[in-house]
GUFI-249717 format. One record per residue: y, x, z of N, C-alpha, C, CB in turn. Coordinates in pm, whole numbers, padded with zeros to 5 digits, always signed. Glycine has a CB too. Layout:
% GUFI-249717
YXZYXZYXZYXZ ...
This chain:
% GUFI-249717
-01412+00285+24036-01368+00423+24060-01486+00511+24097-01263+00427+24172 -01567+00486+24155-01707+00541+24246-01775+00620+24101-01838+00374+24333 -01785+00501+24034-01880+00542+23872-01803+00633+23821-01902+00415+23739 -01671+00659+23813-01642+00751+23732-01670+00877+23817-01507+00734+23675 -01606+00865+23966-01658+00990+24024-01804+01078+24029-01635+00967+24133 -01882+00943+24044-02011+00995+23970-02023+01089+23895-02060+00922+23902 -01958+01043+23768-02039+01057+23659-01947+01223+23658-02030+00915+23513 -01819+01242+23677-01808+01422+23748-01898+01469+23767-01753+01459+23875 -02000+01460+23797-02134+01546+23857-02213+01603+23759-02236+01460+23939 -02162+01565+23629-02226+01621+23529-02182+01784+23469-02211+01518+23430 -02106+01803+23571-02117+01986+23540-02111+02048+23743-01899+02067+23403 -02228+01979+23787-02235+02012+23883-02347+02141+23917-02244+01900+23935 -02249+02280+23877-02339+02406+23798-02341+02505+23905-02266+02482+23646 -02503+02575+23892-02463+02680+24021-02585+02789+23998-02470+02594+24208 -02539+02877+24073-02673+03004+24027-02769+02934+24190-02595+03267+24038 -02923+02973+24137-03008+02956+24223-03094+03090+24313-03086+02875+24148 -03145+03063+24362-03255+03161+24446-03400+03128+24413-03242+03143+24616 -03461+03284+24367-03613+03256+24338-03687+03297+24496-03677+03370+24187 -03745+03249+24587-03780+03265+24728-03907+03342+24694-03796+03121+24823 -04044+03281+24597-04139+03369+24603-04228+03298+24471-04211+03380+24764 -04332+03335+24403-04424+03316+24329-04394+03201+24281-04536+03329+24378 -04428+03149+24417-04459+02960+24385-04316+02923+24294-04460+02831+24581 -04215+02938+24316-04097+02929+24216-04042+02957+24082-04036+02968+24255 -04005+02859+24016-03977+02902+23920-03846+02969+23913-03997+02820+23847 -03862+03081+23823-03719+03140+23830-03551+03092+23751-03753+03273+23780 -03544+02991+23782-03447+02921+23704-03308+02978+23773-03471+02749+23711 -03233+02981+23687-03056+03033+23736-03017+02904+23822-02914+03054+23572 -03024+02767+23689-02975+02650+23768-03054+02619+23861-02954+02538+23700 -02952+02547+23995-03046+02567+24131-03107+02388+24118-02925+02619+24319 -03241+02366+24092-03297+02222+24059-03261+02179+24196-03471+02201+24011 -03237+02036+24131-03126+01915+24254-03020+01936+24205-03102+01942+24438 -02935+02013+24172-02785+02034+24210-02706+01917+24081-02732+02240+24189 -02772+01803+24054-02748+01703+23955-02779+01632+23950-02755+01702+23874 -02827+01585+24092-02915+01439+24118-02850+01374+24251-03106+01470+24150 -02806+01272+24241-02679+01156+24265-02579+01142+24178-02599+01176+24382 -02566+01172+24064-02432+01192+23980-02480+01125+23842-02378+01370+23960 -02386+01082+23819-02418+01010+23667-02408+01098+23541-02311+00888+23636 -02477+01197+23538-02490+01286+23443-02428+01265+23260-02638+01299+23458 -02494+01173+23260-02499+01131+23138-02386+01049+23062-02602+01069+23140 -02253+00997+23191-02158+00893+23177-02051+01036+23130-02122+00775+23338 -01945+00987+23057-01820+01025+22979-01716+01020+23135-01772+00888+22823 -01630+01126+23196-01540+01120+23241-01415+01021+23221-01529+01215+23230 -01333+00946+23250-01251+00922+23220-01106+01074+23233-01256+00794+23288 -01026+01069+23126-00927+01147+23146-00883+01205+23238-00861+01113+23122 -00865+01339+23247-00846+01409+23352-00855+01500+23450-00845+01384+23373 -00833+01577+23585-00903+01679+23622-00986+01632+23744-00815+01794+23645 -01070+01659+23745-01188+01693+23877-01228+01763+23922-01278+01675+23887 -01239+01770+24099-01323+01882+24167-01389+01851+24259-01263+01982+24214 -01502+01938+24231-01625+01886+24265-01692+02025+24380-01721+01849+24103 -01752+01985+24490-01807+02083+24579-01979+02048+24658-01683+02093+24695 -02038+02116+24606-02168+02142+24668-02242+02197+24706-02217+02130+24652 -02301+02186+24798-02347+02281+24911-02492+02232+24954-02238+02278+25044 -02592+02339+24954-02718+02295+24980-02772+02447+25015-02792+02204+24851 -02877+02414+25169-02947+02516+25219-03076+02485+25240-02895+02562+25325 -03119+02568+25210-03270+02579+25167-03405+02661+25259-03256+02655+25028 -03456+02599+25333-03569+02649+25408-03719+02573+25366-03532+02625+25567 -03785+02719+25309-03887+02757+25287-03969+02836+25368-03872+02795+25203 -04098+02722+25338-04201+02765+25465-04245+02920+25438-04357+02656+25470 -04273+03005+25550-04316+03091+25546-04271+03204+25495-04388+03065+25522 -04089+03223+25443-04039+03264+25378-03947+03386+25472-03992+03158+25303 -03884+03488+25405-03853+03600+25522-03709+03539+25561-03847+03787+25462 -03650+03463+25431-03511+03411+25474-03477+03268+25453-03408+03485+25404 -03385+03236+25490-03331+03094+25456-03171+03102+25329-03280+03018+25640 -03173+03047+25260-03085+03050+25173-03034+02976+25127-03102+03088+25109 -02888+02957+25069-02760+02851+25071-02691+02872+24921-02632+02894+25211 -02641+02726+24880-02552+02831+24805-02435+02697+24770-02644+02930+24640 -02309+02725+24768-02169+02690+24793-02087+02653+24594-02088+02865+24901 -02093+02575+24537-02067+02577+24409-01923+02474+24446-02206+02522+24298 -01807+02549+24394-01698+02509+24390-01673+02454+24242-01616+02611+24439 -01650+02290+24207-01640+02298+24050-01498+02218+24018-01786+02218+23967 -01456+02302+23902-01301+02215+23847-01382+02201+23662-01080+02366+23863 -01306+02022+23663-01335+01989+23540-01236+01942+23486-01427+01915+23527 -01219+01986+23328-01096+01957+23240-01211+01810+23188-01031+02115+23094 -01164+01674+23182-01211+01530+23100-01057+01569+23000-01219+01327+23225 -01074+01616+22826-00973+01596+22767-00960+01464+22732-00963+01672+22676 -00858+01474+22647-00807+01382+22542-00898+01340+22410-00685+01448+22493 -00974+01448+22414-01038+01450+22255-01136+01385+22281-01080+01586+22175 -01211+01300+22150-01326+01236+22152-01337+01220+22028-01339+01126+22227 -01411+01363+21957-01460+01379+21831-01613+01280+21859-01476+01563+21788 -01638+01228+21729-01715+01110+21690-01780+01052+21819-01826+01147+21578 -01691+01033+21893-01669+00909+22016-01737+00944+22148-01741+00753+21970 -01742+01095+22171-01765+01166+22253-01696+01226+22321-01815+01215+22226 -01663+01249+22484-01564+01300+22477-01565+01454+22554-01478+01202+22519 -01493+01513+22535-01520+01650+22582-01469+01700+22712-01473+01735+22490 -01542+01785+22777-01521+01803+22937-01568+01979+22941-01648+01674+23052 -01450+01996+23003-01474+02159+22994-01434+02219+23175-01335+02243+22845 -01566+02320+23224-01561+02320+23335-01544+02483+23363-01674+02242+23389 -01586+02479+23463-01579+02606+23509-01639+02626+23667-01432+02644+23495 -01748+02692+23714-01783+02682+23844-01836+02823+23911-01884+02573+23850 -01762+02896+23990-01798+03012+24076-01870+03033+24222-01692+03062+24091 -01979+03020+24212-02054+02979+24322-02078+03091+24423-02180+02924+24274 -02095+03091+24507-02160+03173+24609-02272+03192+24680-02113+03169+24676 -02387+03286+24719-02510+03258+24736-02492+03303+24890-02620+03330+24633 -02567+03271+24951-02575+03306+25117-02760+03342+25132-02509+03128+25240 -02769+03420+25184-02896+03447+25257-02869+03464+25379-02972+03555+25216 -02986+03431+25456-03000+03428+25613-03094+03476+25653-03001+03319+25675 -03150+03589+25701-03273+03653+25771-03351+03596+25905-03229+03783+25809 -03441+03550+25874-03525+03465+25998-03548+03577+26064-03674+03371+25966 -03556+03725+26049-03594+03807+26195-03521+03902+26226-03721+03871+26205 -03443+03863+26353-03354+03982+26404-03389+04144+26462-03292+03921+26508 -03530+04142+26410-03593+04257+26416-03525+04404+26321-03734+04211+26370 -03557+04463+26365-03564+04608+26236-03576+04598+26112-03672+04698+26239 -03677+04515+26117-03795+04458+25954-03699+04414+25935-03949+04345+25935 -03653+04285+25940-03573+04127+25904-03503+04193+25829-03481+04022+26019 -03421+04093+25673-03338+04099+25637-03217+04050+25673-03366+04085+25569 -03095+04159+25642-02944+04117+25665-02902+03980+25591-02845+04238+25608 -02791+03929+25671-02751+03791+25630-02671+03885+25499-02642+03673+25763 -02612+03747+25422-02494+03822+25310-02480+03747+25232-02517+03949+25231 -02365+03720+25170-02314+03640+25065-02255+03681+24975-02250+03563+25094 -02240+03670+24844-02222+03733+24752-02224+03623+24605-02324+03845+24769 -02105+03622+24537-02066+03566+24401-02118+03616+24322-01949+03567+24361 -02165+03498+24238-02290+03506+24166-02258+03422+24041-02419+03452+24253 -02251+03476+23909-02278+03361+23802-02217+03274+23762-02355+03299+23817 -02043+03341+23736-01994+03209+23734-01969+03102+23591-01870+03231+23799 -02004+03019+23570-02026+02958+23509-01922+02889+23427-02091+02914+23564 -01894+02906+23284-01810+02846+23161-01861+02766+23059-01757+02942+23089 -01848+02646+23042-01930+02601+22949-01823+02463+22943-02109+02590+22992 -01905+02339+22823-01841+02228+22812-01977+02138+22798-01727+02227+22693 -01900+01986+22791-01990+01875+22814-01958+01754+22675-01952+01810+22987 -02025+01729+22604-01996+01632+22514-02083+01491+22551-02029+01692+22371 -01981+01415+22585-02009+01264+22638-01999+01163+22575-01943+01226+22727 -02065+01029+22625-02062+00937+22474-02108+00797+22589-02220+01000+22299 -02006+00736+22560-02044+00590+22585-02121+00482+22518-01950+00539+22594 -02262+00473+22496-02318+00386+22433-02278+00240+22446-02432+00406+22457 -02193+00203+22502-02169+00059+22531-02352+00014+22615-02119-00041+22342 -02281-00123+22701-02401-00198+22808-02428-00112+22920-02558-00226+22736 -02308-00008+22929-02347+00074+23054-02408+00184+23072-02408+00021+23119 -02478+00190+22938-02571+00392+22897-02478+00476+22893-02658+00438+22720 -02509+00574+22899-02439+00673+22878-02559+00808+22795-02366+00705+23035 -02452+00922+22740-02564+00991+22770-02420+01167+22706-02762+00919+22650 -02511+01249+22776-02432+01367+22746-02522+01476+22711-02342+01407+22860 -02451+01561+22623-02493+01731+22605-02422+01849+22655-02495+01768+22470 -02467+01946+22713-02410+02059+22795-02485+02203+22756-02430+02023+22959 -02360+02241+22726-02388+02386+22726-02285+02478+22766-02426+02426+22602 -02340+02618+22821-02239+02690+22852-02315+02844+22939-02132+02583+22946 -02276+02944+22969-02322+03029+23015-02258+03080+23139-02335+03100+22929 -02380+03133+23213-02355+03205+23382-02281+03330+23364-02512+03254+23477 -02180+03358+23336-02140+03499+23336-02180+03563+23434-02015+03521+23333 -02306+03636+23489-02400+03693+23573-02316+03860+23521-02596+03648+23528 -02324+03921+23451-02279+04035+23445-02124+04041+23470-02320+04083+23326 -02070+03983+23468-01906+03973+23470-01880+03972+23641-01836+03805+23381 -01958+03929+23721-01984+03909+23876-02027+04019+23911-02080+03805+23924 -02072+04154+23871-02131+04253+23963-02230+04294+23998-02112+04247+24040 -02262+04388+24043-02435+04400+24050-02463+04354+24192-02506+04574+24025 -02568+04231+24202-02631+04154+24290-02696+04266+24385-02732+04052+24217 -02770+04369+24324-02854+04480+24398-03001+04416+24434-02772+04531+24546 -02989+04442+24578-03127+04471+24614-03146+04395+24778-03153+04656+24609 -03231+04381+24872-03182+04324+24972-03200+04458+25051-03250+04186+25019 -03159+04435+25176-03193+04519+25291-03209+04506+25397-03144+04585+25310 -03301+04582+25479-03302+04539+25631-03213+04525+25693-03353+04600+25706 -03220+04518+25830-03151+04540+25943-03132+04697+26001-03219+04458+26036 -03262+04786+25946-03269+04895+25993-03192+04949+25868-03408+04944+26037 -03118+04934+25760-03076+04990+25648-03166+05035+25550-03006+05081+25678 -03293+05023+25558-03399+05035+25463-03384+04935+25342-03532+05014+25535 -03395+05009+25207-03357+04906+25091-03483+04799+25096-03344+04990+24922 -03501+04680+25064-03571+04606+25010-03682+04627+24889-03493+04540+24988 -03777+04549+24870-03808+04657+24726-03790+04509+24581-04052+04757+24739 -03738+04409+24650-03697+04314+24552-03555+04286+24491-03733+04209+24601 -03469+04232+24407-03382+04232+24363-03324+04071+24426-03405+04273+24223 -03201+04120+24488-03174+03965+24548-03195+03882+24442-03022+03930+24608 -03124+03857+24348-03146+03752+24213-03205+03788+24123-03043+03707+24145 -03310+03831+24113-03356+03917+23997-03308+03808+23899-03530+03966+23990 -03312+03706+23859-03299+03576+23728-03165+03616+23662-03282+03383+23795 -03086+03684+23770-02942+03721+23749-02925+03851+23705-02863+03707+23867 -02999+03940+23650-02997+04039+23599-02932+04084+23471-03093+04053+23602 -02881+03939+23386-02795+03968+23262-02759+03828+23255-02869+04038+23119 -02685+03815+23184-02611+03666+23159-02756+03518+23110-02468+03703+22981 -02702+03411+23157-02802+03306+23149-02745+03232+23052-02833+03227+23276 -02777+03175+22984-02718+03074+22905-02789+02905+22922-02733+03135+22751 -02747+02823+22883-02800+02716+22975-02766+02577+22836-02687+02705+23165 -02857+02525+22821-02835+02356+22771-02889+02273+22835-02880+02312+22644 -02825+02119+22824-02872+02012+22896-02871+01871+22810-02786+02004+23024 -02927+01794+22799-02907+01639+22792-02926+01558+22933-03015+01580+22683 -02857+01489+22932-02889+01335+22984-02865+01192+23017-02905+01337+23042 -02910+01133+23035-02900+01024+23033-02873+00902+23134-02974+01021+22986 -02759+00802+23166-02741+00706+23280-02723+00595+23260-02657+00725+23354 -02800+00519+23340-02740+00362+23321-02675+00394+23451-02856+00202+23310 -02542+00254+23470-02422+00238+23557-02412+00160+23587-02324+00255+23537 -02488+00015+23530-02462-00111+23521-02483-00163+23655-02537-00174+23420 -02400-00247+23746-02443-00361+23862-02471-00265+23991-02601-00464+23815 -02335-00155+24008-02369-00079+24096-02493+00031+24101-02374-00157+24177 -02559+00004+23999-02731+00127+24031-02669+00300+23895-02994-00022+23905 -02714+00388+23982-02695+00516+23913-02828+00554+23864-02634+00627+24004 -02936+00488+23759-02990+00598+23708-03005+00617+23587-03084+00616+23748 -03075+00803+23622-03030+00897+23564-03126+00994+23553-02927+00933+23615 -03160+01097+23486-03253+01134+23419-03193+01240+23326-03317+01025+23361 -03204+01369+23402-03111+01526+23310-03206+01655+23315-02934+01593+23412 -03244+01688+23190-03341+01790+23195-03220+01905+23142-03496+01761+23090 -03229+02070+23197-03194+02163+23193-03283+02230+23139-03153+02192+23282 -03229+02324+23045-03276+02462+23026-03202+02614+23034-03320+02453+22910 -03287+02687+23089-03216+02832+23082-03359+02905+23051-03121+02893+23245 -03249+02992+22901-03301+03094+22826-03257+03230+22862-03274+03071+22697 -03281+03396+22876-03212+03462+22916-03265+03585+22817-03210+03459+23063 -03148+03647+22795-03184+03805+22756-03267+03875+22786-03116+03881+22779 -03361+03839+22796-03495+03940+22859-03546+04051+22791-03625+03865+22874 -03602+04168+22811-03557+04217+22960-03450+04247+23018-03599+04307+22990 -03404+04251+23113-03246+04318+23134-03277+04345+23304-03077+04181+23092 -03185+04439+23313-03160+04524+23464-03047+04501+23534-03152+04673+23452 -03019+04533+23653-02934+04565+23746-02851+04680+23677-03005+04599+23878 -02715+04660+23737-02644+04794+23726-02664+04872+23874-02472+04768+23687 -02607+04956+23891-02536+05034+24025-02722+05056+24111-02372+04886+24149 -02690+05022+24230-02783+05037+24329-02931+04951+24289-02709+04985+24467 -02933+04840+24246-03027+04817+24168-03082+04831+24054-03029+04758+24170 -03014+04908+24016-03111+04961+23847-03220+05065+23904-02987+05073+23694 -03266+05109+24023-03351+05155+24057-03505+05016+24071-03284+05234+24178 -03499+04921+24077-03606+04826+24000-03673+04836+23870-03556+04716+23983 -03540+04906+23789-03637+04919+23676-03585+04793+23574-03811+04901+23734 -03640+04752+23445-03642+04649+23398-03689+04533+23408-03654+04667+23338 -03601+04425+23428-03664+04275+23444-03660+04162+23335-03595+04211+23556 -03799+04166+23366-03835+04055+23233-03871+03930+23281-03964+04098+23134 -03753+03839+23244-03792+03704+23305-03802+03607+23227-03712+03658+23395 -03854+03494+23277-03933+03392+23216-03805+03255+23200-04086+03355+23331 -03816+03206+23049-03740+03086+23041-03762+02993+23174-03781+03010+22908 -03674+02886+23228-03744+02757+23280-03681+02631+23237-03748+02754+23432 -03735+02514+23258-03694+02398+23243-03688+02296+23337-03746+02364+23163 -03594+02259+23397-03555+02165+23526-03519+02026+23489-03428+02223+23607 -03605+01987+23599-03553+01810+23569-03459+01746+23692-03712+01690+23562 -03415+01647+23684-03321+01627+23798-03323+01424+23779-03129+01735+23761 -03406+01342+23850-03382+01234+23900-03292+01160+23980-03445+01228+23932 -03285+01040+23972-03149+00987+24019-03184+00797+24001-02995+01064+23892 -03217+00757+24125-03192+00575+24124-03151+00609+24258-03341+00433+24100 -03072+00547+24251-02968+00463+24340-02850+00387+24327-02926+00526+24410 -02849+00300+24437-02761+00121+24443-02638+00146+24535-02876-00039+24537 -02520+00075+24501-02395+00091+24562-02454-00057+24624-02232+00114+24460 -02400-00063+24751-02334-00207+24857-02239-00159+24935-02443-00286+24975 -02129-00243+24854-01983-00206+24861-01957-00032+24879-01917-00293+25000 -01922-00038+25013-01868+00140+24959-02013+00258+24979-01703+00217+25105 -02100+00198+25019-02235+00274+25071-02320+00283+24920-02336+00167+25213 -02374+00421+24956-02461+00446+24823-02620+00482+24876-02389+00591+24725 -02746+00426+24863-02838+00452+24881-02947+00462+24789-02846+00401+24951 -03029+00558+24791-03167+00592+24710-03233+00662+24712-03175+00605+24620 -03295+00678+24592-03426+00802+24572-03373+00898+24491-03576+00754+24493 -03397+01042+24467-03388+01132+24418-03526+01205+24420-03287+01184+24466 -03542+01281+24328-03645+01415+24290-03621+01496+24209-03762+01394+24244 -03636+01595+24205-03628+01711+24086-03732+01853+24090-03466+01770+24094 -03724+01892+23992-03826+02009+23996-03798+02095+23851-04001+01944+24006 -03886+02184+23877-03848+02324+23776-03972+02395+23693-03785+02455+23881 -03994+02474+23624-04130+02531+23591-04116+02597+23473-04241+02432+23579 -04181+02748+23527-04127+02833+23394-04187+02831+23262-04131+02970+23419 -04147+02859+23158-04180+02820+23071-04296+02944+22968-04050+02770+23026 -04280+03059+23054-04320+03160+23011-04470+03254+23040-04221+03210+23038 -04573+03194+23149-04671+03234+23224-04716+03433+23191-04795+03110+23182 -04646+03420+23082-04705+03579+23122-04624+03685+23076-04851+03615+23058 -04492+03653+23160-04398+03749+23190-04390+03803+23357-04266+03684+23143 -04367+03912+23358-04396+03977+23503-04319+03928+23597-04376+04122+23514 -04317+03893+23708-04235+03826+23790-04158+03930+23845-04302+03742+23887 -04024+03872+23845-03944+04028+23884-03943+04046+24055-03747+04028+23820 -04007+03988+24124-03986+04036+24262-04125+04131+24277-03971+03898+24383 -04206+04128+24228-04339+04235+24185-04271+04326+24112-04474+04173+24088 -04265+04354+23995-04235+04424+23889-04314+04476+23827-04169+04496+23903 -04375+04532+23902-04515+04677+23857-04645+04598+23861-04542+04839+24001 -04650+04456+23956-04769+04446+23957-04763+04268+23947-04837+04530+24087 -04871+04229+23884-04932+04057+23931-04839+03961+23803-04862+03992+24155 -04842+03842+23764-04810+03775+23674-04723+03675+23755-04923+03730+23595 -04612+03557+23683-04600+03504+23759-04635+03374+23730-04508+03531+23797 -04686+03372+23627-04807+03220+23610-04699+03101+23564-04905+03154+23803 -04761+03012+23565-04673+02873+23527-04616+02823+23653-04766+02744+23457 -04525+02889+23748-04476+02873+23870-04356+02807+23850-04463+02990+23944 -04389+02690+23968-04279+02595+23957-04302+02501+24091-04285+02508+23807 -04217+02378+24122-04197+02312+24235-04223+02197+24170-04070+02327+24310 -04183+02108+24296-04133+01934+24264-04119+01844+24391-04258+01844+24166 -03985+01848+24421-03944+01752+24547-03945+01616+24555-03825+01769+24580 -03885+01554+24633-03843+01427+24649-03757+01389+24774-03954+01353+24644 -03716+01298+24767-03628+01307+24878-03512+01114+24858-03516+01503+24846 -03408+01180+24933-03319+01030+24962-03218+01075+24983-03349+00928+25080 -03082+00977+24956-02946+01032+24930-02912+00887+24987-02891+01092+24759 -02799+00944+25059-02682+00818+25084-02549+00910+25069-02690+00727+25267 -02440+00779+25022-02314+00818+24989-02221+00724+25028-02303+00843+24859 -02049+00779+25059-01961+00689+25089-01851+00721+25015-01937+00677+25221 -01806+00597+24972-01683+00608+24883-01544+00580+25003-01696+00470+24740 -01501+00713+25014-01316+00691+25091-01198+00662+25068-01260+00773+25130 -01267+00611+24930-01104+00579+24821-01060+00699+24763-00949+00523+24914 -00985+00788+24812-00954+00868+24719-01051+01006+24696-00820+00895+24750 -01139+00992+24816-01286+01088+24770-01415+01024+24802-01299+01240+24855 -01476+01135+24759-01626+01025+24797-01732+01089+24834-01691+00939+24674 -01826+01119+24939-01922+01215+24999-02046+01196+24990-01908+01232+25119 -02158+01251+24955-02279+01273+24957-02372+01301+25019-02289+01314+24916 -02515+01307+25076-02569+01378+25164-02715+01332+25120-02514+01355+25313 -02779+01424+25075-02903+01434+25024-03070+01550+25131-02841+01502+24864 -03174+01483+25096-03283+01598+25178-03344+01561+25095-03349+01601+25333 -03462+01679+25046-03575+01657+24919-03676+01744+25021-03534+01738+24721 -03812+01746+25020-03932+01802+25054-04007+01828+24959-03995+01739+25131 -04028+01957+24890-04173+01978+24826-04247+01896+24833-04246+02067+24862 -04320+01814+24737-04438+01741+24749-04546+01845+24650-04411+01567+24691 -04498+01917+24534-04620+01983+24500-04536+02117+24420-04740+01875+24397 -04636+02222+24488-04579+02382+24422-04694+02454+24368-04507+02495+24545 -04638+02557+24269-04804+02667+24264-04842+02733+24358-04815+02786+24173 -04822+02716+24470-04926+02775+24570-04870+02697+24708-04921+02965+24580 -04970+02688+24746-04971+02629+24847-04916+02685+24996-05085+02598+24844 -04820+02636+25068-04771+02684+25199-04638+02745+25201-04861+02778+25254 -04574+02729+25051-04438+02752+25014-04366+02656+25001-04422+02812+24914 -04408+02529+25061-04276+02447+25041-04158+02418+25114-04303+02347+25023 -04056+02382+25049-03912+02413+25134-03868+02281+25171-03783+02493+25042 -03758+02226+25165-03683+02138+25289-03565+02211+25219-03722+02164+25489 -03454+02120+25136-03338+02114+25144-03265+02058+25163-03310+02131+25103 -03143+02074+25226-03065+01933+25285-02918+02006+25150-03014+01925+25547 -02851+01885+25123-02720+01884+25021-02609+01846+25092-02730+01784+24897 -02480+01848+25097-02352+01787+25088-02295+01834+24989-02272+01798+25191 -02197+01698+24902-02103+01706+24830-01971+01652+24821-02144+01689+24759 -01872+01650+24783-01749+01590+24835-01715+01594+24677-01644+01679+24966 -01642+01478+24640-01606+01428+24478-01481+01406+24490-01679+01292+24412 -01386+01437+24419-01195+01384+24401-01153+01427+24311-01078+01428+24501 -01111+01294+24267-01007+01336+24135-00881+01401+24160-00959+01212+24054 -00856+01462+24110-00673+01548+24116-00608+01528+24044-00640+01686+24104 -00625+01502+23945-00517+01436+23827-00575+01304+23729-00476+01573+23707 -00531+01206+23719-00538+01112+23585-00455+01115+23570-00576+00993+23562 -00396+01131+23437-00264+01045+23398-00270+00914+23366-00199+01093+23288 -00096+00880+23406-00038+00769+23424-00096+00650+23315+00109+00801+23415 -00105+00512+23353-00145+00401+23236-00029+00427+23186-00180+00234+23266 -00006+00387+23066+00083+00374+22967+00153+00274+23062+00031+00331+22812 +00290+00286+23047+00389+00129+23079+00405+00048+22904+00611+00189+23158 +00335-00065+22961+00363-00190+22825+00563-00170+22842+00274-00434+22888 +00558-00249+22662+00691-00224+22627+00739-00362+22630+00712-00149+22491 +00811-00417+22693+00903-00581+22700+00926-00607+22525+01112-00566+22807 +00872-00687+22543+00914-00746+22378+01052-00815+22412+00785-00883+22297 +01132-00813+22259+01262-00852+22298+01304-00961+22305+01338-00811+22242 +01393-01020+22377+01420-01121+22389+01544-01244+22304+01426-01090+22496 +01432-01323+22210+01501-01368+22147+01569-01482+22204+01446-01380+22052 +01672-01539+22139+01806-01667+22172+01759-01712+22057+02003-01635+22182 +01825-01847+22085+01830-01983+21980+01941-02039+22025+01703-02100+21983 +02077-02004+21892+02152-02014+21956+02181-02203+21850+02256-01861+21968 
C-alpha cells in the first residue's frame, strides 16, 4: 500500500518563490517531488495529496512558505499500457517579513498558479517505473500577484512572483525503482514561459518581465523497515537562459546561470490509511555565495477512493446423479 501511496507524489505541483539572484526562477518549487515515486503508475482511483514547506534563506528580507493542496484522478484508461492520471493543484504562497520595522516587509498569502495538467504512467515490469507530465500553472486565471510592501505602506520595487507574471507551462519525465522496500527516483522538470509578460492591476507599474526558462531535478533513495521510511534526498534548479534580465532588477544587472543545489534527509510513517513525511535539505552550492536556505517539508498522503475488487463468480454446482 505505502508504494502506491508513494508513487501519488507524482503530481506533487506547486508555484515557487524566486528569494534573490542566486535563484533560479523556476514556477515549480525544486524538492516538492522528492520522497515520492514519481515515475510508478497509480493504481485506480482518487488521491490527495498535501505539502507544505518553509523556506529560510540566509540573509534574505523574508522567510517564505508555500501550502500545495493536490487531488488526483488514477483512471481506468491505459492507452499503450500507460496509465493516465489527471490532477489538479491550487497552492498558496505565504511570505513572512524578518523586520518588524517600518522598512520590513508585510506578512501575506496569496493563491498562486493553479495547476491542470495529466500524467502518463507505465509499468516496466521488475519494479521500474517511469512517467511523463505535462500541464500548465494557470498564473493569470489567479490574479494579479502585484508587488510587495512595507510595513510603512511604501510599495516594494520587486514583483512578489515575478516567474508568475503569465501562465507557466511545465513537462516532466521520471523514473523509479520500488523493488525490496527502496524508493529510487530520479525526475527532471521543465518550465518554459511566455516571455515577456507583465502584471496586471497594481503591478503592471514594473513594466515588462522577461524571464528565463529553468530546469529542476528532484532525487530520491530511500528504504522502508516495516512502517518507517528513511533516506537521502537532493534537488536543485538552474536557469536555462543567462541573459535574460532578472525580473526583481528589471532595469538593471543580468541574471546569469543562477541556480541552487540542496541535500538533505527524509523520514516517513505509514498509518495505514495515511502516510506522513518530513523532510530538511541545506544548500550545499548556489551562484553566489551567502544565499543559502534551509527548508524543512511536511506531507500527508491518502487515498479516498479505490474501487471495489471485483467479487469472483461461484462456478455452478454440478450433481452426478
Amino acid at each position: 500500500m505505502m508504494k502506491n501511496w508513494l508513487a501519488a507524489g507524482a503530481i506533487a505541483l506547486t508555484a515557487g518563490m524566486t528569494a534573490t539572484v542566486a535563484q533560479a526562477q523556476t514556477t515549480t518549487v525544486p524538492g516538492e517531488q522528492v520522497g515520492l515515486a514519481v515515475g510508478a503508475p497509480l493504481p485506480e482511483g482518487i488521491y490527495a495529496i498535501n505539502t507544505f514547506t518553509y523556506r529560510s534563506q540566509d540573509n534574505a528580507a523574508v522567510d517564505t512558505a508555500v501550502n500545495i493542496p493536490i487531488l488526483v484522478w488514477s483512471t481506468p484508461w491505459v492507452p499503450l499500457g500507460g496509465r493516465l492520471e489527471f490532477v489538479v493543484a491550487p497552492p498558496t504562497v505565504f511570505v513572512f517579513g524578518r523586520n518588524s520595522g517600518p522598512g520590513g516587509l508585510r506578512d501575506l498569502s496569496i493563491n498562486v498558479g493553479t495547476f491542470v495538467g495529466g500524467i502518463w504512467a507505465f509499468d516496466l515490469g521488475g519494479n521500474f517505473g517511469v512517467s511523463l507530465l505535462g500541464g500548465t500553472y494557470l498564473n493569470e486565471a489567479n490574479g494579479d500577484r502585484g508587488v510587495l510592501v512595507q510595513n510603512n505602506g511604501v510599495v516594494a520595487s520587486r514583483a512578489v512572483l515575478p516567474q508568475l507574471a503569465s501562465n507557466t507551462y511545465r513537462f516532466g519525465v521520471a523514473g523509479s525503482y520500488t523493488g525490496d522496500g527502496w524508493n529510487l527516483t530520479a525526475n527532471l522538470t521543465y518550465n518554459f514561459y511566455d516571455s515577456p509578460a507583465r502584471f496586471d492591476g497594481r503591478g503592471s507599474t514594473l513594466g515588462a518581465i522577461p524571464i528565463s526558462d529553468a530546469l529542476n531535478l528532484d532525487l530520491t533513495a530511500t528504504k522502508k523497515f516495516g512502517k518507517f521510511e528513511i533516506g537521502a534526498i537532493g534537488y536543485g534548479t538552474v536557469n536555462l537562459d543567462p541573459n535574460l534580465l532578472y525580473p526583481a532588477t528589471l532595469g538593471g544587472g543580468r541574471i546569469g546561470r543562477g541556480g541552487r543545489f540542496a541535500l538533505g534527509g527524509l523520514i516517513g510513517y505509514d498509518f495505514g490509511i495515511f502516510t506522513v513525511q518530513a523532510y530538511v535539505a541545506r544548500d550545499v552550492v548556489t551562484s553566489v555565495a551567502g544565499t543559502e536556505s534551509t527548508d524543512g517539508w511536511f506531507r500527508i498522503i491518502a487515498p479516498l477512493y479505490t474501487p471495489p475488487a471485483p467479487v469472483p463468480v461461484a462456478a455452478p454446482l454440478v450433481r452426478k446423479y
